[in-house]
Steps between C-alpha positions, in 0.01 A plus 500: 500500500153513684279783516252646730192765429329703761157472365391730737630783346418406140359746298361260225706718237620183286833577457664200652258216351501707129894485505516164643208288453726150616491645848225748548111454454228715628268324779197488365330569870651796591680613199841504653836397371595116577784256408341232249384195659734266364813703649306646860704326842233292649217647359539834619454784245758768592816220477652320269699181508890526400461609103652356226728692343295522147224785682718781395236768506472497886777777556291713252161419666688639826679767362118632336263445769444835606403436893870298519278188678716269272822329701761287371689255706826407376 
């Protein structure tokens, strides 16, 4: 599974990198949601790279965030 954020419409709430910190980090420029650094897709913050299966929390991050800016990709 990969996942996408659209940091754009972030609301900073915490949600997604307090239920999954393996995934989710807050930027510390802007204060937006991002995907970790060792799983982002080339460096870009709002993507991740095909997940290994032990990041279980990442359907609960998505399921919490309440803007819905988390996507999984099957």
């Amino acid at each position: 599974m990969k996942v996408k954020i659209d940091r754009m419409q972030c609301v900073s709430c915490g949600s997604c990198w307090d239920t999954c910190p393996a995934l989710f980090v807050q930027n510390a420029d802007d204060s937006f949601s991002q995907i970790v650094p060792e799983y982002q897709d080339n460096n870009d913050l709002s993507a991740s790279i095909d997940l290994p299966d032990s990041i279980g929390c990442t359907r609960d991050a998505a399921d919490l965030c309440p803007s819905a800016i988390i996507t999984i990709e099957e």
